[in-house]
C-alpha positions in Angstrom: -16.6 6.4 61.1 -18.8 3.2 61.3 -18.1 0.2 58.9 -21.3 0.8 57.0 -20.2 4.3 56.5 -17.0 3.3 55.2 -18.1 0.6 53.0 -20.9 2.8 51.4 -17.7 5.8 50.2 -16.5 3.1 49.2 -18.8 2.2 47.2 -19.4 5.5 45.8 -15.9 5.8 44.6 -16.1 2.8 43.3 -19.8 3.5 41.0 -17.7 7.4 40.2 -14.7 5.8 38.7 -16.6 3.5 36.6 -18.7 6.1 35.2 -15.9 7.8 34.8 -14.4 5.2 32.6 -17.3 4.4 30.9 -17.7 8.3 29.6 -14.2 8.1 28.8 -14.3 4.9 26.6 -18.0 6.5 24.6 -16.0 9.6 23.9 -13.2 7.6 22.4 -15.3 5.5 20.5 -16.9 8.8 18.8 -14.0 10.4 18.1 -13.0 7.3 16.4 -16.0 6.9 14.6 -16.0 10.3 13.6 -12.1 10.7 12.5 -12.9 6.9 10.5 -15.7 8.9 9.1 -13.5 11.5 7.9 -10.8 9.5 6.9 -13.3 7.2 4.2 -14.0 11.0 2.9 -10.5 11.3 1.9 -9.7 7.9 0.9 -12.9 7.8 -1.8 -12.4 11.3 -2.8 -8.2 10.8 -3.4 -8.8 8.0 -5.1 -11.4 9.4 -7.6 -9.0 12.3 -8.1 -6.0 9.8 -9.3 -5.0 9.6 -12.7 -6.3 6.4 -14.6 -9.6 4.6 -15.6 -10.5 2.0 -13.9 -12.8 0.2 -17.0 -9.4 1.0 -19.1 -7.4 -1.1 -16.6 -10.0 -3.9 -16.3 -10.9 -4.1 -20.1 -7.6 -2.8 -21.9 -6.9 0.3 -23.6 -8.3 -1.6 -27.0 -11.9 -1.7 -24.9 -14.8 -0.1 -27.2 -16.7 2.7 -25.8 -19.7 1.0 -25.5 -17.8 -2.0 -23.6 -16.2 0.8 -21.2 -20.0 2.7 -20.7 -21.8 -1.1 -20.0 -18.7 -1.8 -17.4 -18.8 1.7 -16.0 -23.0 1.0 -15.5 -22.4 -2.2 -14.3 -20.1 -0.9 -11.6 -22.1 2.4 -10.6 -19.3 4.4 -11.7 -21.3 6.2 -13.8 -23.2 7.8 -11.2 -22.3 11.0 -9.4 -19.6 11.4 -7.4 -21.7 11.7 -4.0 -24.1 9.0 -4.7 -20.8 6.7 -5.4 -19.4 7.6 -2.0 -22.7 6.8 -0.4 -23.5 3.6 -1.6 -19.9 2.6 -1.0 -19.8 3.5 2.7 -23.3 1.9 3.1 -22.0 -1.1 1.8 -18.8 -0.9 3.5 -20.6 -0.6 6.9 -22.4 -4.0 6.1 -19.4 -5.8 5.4 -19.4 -5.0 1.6 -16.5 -3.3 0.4 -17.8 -4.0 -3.3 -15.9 -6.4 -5.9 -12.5 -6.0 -7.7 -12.5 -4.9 -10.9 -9.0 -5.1 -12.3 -6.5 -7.5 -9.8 -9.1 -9.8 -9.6 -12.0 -9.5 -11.3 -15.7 -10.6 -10.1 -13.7 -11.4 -6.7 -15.2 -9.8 -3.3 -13.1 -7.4 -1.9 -13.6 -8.4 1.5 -12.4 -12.1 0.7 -8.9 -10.8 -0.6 -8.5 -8.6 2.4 -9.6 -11.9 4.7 -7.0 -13.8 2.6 -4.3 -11.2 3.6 -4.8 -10.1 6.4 -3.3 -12.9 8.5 0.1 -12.3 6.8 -0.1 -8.5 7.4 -1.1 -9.0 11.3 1.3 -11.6 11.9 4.7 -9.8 10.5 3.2 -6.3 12.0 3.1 -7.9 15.4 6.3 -9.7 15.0 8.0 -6.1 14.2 5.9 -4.7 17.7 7.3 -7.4 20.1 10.9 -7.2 18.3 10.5 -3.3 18.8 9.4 -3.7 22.4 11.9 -5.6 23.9 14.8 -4.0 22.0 13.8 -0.8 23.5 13.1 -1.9 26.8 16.4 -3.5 27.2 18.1 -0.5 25.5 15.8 2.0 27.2 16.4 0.4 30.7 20.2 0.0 30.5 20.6 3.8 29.2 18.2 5.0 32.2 20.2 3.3 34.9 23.7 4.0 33.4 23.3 7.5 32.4 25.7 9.4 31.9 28.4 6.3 31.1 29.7 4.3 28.4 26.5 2.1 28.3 24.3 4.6 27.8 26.3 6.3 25.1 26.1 3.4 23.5 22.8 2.7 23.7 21.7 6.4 22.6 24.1 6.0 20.0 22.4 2.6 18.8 19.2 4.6 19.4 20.4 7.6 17.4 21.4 4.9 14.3 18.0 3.2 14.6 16.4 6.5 13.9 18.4 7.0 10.5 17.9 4.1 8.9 14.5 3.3 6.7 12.9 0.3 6.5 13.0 -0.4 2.6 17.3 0.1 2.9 17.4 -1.6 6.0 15.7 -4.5 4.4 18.1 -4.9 1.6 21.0 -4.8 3.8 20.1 -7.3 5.7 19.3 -9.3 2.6 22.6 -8.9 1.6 24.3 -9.4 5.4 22.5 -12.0 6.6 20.6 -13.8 3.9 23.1 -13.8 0.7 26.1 -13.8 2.5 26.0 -15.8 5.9 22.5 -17.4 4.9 21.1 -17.3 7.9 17.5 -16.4 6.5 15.5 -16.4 3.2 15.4 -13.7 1.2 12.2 -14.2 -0.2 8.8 -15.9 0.8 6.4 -16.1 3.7 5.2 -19.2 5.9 1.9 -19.0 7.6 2.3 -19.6 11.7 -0.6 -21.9 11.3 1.0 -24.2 9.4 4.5 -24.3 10.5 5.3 -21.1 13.8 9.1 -22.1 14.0 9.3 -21.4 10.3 6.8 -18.7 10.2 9.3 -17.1 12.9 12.3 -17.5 10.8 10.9 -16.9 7.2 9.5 -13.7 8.9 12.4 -12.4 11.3 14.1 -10.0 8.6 11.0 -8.4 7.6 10.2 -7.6 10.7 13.3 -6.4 12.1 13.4 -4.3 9.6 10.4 -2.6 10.7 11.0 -3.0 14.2 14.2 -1.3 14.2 13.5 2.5 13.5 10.3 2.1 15.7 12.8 0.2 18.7 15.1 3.2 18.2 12.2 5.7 18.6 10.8 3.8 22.1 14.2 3.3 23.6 14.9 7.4 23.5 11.5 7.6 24.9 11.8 5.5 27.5 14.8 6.6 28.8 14.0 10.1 29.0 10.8 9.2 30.7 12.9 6.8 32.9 15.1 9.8 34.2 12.4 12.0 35.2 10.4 9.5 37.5 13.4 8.5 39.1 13.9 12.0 40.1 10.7 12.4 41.2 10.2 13.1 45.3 7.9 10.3 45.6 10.8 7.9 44.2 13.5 9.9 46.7 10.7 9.1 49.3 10.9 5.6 49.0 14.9 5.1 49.0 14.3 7.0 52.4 12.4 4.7 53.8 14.9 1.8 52.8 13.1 0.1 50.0 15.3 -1.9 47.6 16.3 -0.7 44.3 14.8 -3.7 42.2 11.5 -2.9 44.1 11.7 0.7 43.8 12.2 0.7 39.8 9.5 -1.6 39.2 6.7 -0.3 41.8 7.9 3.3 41.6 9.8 4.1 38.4 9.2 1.9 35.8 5.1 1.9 36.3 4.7 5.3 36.1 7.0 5.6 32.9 4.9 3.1 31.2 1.6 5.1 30.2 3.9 8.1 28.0 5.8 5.1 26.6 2.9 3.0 26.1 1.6 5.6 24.1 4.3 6.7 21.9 4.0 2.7 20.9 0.1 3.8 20.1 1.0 6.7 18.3 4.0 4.2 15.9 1.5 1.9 15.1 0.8 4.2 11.8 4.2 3.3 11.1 4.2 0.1 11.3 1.3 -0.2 8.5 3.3 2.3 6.2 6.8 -0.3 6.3 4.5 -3.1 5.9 3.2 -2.2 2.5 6.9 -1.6 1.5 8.8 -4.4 3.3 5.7 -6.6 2.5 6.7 -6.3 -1.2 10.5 -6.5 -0.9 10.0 -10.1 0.9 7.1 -11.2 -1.2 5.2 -11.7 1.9 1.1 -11.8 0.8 -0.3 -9.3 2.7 -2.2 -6.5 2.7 0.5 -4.3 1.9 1.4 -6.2 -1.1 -2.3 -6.1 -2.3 -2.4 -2.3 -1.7 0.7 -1.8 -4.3 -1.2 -4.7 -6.4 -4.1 -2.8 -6.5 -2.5 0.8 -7.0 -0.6 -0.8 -10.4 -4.1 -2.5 -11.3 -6.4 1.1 -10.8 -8.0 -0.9 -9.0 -9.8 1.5 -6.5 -12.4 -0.9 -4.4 -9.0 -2.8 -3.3 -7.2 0.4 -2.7 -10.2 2.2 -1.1 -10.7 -1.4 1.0 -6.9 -1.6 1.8 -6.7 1.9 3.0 -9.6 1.9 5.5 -8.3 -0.8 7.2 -5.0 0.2 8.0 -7.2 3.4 9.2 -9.4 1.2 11.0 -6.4 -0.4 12.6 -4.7 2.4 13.9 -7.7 3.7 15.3 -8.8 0.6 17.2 -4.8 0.2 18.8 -4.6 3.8 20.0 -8.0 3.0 21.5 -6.7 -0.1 22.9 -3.6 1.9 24.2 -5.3 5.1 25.8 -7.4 2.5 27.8 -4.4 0.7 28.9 -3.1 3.8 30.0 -6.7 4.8 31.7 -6.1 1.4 34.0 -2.3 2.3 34.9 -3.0 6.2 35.6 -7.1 6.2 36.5 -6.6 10.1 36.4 -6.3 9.5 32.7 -10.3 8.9 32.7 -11.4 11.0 35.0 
């Protein structure tokens, strides 16, 4: 076969995978679109099904009916259910996700979620890279000891990970470590902007506490997912052939166990949201968590409605992020 022959499969191959990817990432970004859709359905229509009054909550239960008719006008929540849901999602695909009504009144939704939001993504990826290397460590050391004491105790760690919620978990370690050796605050939050050293330690309980269930849940995965690829022929293969072990675990083993754990870490991300809006409030850190429980005291449904799409929103965006990941490590993925 000539050069030119070659180069031009190879360019073919080249032009099919890409197309490949590219179909794959615009049938992501529908299904996403389409389950976001969905999910606004549910949000609106929960939240018009909870108990309460918003006008009631903004204007006091001592409000006249005319004041609670001009507020409910005012704030189109006199019109029908549908036409509500409507103008909310048009609005919310601009950018608008309308004003508060009872937390903070007159005050665009939007600016209290960019006020927030900061807090919430800075603790939430604190917990991830706590979770990550726990269970990489843990995963790792189980995986090549299995079968001895180090990986019993490693499942065993694991195992304890699993059982313990965040919101407990968070008060013990209030009591361990903060109250009794004070090694941390137990209460407040400092911005990484204005101080990261401190934003690292104000934060580091929080976040564990998250980080530990979901560090238990990776380090099983990995090491289960560890064990089968290094029983794989193409890994007995390359020990025949005289390969070190450090090189055969990295190239061979620990590659190809990435994408399934990679994408249990995708699929946790939903849990990382739902400790945040509990462990957000135990710590007093000002986030969007803490404004969700604000805002669920307050009947304040924009903020709730607001609060709830984005954590959606978030989720969805990650596990796209994390199935394309996985697309690059295993192109088969996206073919």
């Amino acid at each position: 076969m000539s050069d030119v022959a070659l180069q031009s499969g190879l360019h073919r191959e080249r032009m099919a995978r890409l197309r490949a990817l590219f179909i794959y990432i615009a049938k992501r970004v529908l299904g996403s679109a389409g389950v976001l859709l969905v999910g606004t359905l549910v949000v609106f229509f929960t939240m018009k099904a909870a108990p309460g009054d918003p006008a009631l909550s903004a204007l006091g239960e001592q409000a006249s009916p005319d004041a609670i008719a001009a507020f409910r006008a005012a704030h189109g929540l006199d019109a029908p259910v549908h036409v509500q849901y409507l103008a909310w999602l048009t609005q919310m695909l601009q950018g608008n996700f309308g004003q508060s009504l009872a937390l903070a009144s007159g005050v665009p939704v939007a600016t209290l979620l960019l006020t927030k939001l900061p807090a919430t993504v800075f603790i939430g990826l604190y917990a991830l890279t706590i979770a990550i290397v726990i269970s990489l460590v843990l995963g790792t050391i189980a995986a090549l000891q299995r079968g001895r004491a180090a990986d019993t105790v490693a499942t065993s760690i694991a195992v304890f990970g699993i059982s313990m919620p965040d919101f407990w978990l968070s008060y013990v370690l209030i009591f361990g470590l903060a109250l009794n050796l004070g090694l941390f605050p137990t209460f407040g939050y400092v911005s990484p902007a204005d101080d990261f050293l401190r934003a690292l330690h104000f934060g580091f309980l929080p976040a564990f506490a998250i980080a530990a269930p979901m560090a238990a849940v990776f380090a099983r995965t990995l090491r289960a997912v560890l064990i089968d690829v290094m029983n794989k022929p193409y890994v007995t293969t390359a020990k025949s052939f005289g390969l070190r072990g450090q090189f055969i675990f990295v190239h061979f083993v620990l590659r190809n166990a990435l994408v399934p754990y990679l994408t249990v870490i995708g699929l946790q991300i939903r849990y990382i949201l739902g400790g945040v809006v509990v462990v957000e409030r135990i710590f007093g850190i000002p986030g969007i968590g803490s404004l969700m429980v604000d805002g669920a005291f307050a009947r304040d449904f924009p903020v709730l409605q607001a609060c709830t799409v984005t954590f959606l929103f978030i989720v969805l965006v990650v596990n796209m992020i994390t199935d394309l990941i996985c697309a690059a490590l295993d192109p088969r993925r996206s073919s």
